[in-house]
VOLUM-733578 format. One record per residue (C-alpha): residue number from 0; residue in one letter; chain; y, x, z. Coordinates in nm, 3 decimals. Each point is the difference from the previous one (the first is absolute). Example, Ala and Ser with C-alpha at 12.3 -4.5 7.8 and 13.67 -1.06 7.14 Angstrom:
VOLUM-733578
[pator 0; A; A; [-0.450; 1.230; 0.780]]
[pator 1; S; A; [0.344; 0.137; -0.066]]
***
This chain:
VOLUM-733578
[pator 0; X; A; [0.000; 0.000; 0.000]]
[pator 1; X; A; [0.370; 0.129; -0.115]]
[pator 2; X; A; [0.149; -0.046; 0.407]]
[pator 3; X; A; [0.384; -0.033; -0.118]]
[pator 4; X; A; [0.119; -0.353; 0.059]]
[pator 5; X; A; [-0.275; -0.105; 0.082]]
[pator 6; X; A; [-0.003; -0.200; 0.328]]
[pator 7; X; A; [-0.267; 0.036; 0.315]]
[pator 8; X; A; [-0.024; -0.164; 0.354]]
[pator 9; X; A; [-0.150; 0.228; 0.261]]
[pator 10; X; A; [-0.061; -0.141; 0.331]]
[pator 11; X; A; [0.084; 0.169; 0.350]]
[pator 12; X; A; [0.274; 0.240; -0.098]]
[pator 13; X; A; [0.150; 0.105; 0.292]]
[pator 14; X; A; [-0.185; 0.322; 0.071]]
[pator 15; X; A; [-0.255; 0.191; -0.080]]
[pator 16; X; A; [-0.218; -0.069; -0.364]]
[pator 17; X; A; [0.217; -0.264; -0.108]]
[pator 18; X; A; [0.323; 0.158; 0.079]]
[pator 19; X; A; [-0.151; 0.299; -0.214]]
[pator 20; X; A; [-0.104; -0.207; -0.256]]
[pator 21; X; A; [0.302; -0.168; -0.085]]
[pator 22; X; A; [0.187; 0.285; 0.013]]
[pator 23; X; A; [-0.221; 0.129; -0.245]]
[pator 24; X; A; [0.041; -0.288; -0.206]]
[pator 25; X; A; [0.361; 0.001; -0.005]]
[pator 26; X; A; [-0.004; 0.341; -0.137]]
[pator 27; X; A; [-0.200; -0.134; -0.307]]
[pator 28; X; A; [0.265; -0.241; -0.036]]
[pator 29; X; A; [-0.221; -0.278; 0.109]]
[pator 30; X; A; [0.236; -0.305; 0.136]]
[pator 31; X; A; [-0.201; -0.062; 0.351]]
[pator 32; X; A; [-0.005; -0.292; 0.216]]
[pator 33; X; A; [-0.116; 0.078; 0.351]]
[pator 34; X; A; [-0.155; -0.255; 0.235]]
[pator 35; X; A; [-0.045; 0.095; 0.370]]
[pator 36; X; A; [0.135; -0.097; 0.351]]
[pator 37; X; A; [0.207; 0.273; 0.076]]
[pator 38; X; A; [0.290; 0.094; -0.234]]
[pator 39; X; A; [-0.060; 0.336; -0.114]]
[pator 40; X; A; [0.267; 0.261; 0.082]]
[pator 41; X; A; [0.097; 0.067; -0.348]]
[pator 42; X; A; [0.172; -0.171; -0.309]]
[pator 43; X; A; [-0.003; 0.058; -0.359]]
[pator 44; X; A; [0.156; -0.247; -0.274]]
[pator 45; X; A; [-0.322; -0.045; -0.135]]
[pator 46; X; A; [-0.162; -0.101; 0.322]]
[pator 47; X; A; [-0.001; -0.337; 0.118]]
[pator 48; X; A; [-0.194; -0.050; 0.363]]
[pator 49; X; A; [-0.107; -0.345; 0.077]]
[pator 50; X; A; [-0.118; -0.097; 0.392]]
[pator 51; X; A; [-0.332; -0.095; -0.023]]
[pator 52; X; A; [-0.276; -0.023; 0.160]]
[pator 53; X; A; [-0.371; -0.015; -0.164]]
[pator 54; X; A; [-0.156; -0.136; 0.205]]
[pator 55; X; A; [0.215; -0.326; -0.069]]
[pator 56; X; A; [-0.104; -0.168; -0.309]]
[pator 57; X; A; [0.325; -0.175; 0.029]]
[pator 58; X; A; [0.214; 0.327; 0.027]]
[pator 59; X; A; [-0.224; 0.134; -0.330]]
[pator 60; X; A; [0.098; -0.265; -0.220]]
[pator 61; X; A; [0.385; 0.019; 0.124]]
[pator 62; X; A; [-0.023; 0.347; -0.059]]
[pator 63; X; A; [-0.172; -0.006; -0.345]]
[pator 64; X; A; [0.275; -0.251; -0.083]]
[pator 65; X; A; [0.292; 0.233; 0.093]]
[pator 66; X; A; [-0.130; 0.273; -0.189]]
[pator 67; X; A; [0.003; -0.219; -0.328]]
[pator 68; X; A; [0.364; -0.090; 0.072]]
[pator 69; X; A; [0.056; 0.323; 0.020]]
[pator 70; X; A; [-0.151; 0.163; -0.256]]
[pator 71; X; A; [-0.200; -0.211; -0.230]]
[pator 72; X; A; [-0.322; 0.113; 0.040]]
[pator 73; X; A; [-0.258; 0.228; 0.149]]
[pator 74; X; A; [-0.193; 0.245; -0.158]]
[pator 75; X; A; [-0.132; 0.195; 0.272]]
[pator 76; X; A; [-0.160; -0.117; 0.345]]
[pator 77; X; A; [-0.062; 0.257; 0.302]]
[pator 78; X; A; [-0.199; -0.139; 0.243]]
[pator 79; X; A; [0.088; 0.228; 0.297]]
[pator 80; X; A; [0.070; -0.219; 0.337]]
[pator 81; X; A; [-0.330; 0.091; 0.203]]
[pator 82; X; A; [-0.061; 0.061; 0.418]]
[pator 83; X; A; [-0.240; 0.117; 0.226]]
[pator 84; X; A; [-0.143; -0.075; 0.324]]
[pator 85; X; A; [-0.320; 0.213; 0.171]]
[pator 86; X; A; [-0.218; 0.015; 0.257]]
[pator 87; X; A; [-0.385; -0.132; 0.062]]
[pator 88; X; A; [-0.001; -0.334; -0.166]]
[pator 89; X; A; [-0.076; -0.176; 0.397]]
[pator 90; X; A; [0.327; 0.086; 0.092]]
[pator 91; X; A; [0.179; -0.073; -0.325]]
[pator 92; X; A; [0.272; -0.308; 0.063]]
[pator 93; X; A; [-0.010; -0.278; -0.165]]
[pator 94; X; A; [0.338; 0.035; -0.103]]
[pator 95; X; A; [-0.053; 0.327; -0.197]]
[pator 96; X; A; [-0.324; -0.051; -0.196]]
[pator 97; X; A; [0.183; -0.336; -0.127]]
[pator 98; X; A; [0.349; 0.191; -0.055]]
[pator 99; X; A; [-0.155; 0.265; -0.196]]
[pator 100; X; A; [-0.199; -0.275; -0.186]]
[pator 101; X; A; [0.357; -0.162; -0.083]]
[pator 102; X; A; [0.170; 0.282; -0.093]]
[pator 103; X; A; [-0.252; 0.241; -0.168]]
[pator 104; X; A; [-0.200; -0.249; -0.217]]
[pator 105; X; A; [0.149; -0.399; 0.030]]
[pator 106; X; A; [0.336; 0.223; -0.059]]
[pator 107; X; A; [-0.148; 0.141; -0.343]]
[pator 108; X; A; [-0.153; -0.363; -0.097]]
[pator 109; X; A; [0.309; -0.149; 0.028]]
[pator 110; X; A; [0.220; 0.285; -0.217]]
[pator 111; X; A; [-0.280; -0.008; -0.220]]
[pator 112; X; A; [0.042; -0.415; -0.054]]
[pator 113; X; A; [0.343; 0.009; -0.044]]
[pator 114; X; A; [0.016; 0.297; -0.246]]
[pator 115; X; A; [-0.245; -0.020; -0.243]]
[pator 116; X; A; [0.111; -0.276; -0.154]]
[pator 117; X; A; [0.315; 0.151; -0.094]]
[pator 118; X; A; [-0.189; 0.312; -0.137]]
[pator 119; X; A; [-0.265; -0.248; -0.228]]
[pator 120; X; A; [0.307; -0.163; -0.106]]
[pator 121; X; A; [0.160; 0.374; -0.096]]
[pator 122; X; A; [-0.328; 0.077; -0.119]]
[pator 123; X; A; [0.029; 0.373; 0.187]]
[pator 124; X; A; [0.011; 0.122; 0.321]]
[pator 125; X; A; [-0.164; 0.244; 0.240]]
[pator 126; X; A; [-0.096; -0.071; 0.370]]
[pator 127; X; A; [-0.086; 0.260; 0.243]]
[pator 128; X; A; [-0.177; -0.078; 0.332]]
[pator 129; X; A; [0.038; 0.218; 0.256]]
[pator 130; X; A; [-0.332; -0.020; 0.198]]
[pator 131; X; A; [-0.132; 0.323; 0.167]]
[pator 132; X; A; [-0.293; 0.253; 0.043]]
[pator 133; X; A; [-0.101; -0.197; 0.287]]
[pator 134; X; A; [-0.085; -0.273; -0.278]]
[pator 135; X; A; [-0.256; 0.223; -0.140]]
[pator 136; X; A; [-0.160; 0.177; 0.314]]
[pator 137; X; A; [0.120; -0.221; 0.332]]
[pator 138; X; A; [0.079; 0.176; 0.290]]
[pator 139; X; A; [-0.091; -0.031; 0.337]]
[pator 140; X; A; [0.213; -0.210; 0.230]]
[pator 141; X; A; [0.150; -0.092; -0.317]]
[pator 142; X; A; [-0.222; -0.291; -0.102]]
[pator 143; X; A; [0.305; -0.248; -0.058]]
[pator 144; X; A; [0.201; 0.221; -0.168]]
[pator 145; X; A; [-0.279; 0.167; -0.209]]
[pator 146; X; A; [-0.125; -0.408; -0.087]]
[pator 147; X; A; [0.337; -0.069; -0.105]]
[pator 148; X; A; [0.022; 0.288; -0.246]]
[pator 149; X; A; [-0.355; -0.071; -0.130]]
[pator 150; X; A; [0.141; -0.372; -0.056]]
[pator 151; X; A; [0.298; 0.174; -0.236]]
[pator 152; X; A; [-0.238; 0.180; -0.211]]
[pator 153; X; A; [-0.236; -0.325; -0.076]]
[pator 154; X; A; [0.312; -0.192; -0.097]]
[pator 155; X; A; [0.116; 0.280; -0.239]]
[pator 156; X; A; [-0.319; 0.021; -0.149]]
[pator 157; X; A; [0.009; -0.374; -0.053]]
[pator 158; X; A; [0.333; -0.045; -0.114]]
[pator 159; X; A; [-0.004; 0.258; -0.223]]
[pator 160; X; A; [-0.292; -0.196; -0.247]]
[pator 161; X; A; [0.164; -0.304; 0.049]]
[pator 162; X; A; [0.387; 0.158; -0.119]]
[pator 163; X; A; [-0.075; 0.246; -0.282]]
[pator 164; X; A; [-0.054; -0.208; -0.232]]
[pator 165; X; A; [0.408; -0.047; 0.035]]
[pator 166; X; A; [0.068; 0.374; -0.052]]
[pator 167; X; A; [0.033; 0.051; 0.396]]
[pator 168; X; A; [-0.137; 0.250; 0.198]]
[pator 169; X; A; [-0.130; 0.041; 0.360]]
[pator 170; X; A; [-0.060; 0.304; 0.181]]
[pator 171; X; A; [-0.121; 0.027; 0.362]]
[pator 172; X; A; [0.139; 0.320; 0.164]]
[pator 173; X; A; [-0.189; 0.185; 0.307]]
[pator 174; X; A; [0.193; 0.230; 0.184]]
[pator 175; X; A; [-0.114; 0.212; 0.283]]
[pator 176; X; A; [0.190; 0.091; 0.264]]
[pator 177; X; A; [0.385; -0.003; -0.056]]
[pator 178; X; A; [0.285; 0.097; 0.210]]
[pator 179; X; A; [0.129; -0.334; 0.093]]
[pator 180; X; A; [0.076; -0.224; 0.278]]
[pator 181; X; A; [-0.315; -0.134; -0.020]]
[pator 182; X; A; [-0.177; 0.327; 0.191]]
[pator 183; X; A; [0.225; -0.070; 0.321]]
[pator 184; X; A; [-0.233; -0.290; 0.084]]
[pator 185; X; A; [-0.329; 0.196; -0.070]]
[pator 186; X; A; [-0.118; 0.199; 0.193]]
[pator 187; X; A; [-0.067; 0.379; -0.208]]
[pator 188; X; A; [0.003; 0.375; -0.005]]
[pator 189; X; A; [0.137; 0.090; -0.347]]
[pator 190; X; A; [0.354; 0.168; -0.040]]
[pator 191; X; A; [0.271; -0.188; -0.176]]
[pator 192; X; A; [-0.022; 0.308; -0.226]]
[pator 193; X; A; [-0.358; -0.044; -0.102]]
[pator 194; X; A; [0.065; -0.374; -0.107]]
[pator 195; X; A; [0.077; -0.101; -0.339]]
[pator 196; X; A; [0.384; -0.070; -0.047]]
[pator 197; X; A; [0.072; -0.353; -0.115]]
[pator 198; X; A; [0.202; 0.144; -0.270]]
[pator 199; X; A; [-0.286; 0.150; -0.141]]
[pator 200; X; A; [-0.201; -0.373; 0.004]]
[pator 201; X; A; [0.323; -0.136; -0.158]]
[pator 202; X; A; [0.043; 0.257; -0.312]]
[pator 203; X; A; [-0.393; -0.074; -0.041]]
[pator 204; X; A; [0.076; -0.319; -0.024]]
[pator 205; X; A; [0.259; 0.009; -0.263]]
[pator 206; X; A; [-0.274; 0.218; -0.187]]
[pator 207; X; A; [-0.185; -0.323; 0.029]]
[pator 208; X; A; [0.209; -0.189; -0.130]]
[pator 209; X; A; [0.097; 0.228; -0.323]]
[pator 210; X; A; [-0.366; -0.016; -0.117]]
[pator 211; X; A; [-0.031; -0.113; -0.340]]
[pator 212; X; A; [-0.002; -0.380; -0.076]]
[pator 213; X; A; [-0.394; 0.014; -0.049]]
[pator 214; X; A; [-0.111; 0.219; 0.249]]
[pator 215; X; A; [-0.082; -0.197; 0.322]]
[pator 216; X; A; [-0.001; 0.209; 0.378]]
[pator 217; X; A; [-0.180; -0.226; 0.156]]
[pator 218; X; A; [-0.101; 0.217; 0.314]]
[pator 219; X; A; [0.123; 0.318; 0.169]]
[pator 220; X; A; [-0.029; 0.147; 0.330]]
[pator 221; X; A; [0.194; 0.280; 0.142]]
[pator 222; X; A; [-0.053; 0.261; 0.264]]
[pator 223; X; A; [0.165; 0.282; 0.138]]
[pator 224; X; A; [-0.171; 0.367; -0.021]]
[pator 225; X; A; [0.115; 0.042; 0.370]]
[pator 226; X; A; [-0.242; -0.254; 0.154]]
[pator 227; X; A; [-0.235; 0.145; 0.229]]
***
């Protein structure tokens, strides 16, 4: 895909992945709407941010609305907004395993819903779900989490036979571990230095997205050479 003009929605762009990726995007001259609940400390006159929430179905559709108004169409959907909670699964709240349910895969249903149609009716697009490494091998104490993420990589591989036949793509995206927020939560032992720097995810993900129009990434995982 030729990225200039073009116009993509990434979800939770405050920090971390998403801020990376839209500033990555900007710099292709991609026009980016950015849907989260905290307004990102940062402004560009291509960026447009949006309060939403994913896991409100409600909030979605607003959202998906405003970005039309705005500019006209989406070509380009980042899945990003993710959490997680750990610990033995007897002592897991209720409250997280259903937030994380909400957010990490009702979240991605619900962006999904509201944005394909626009793409079949574009005939193009490209989605990228953000799922994790956890999706492929789950971790211990992780089983929510690592469920979730498993849940994001059977809806890609869905979607993506049901959608291609309109000239859009779908790519599910496994990082490893990644030098965000999300690690102060988690209990580890890696350095900050030995993770992968969300920059990094976000220029692989405008690689991604410059793949030629028939070549389809459907899956790809990511690691860093640091891990123990």
């Amino acid at each position: 895909m030729e990225l200039k003009n073009k116009v993509a929605v990434v979800t939770g762009v405050s920090r971390g992945i998403g801020k990376a990726c839209v500033e990555a995007l900007l710099n292709q001259g991609v026009k980016v709407a950015g849907w989260g609940l905290r307004k990102p400390d940062y402004n560009h006159p291509d960026f447009h941010f949006i309060h939403c929430n994913v896991k409100d179905p409600t909030a979605v559709e607003s959202a998906c609305v405003e970005t039309l108004e705005k500019f006209s169409a989406i070509h380009i959907l980042i899945n990003n907004a993710g959490l997680g909670y750990f610990g033995k699964i007897e002592e897991m709240s209720l409250e997280h395993w259903h937030e994380m349910f909400a957010v990490n895969v009702h979240g991605v249903f619900y962006c999904l819903k509201n944005v394909i149609p626009i793409m079949r009716k574009q005939k193009s697009g490209h989605i990228i779900n953000l799922s994790s490494i956890a999706g492929n091998t789950p971790v211990v104490e992780g089983s929510g989490y690592s469920a979730t993420k498993a849940a994001v990589k059977a809806i890609t591989h869905s979607v993506y036979r049901e959608v291609r036949g309109d000239n859009i793509k779908v790519t599910a995206l496994y990082p490893g571990s990644t030098n965000t927020d999300f690690f102060n939560n988690f209990p580890h032992t890696m350095r900050a230095d030995d993770m992968i720097d969300p920059r990094d995810i976000a220029n692989t993900i405008i690689h991604l997205l410059q793949t030629p129009n028939d070549f389809l990434p459907l899956d790809l995982e990511v690691r860093t050479m640091k891990a123990k």
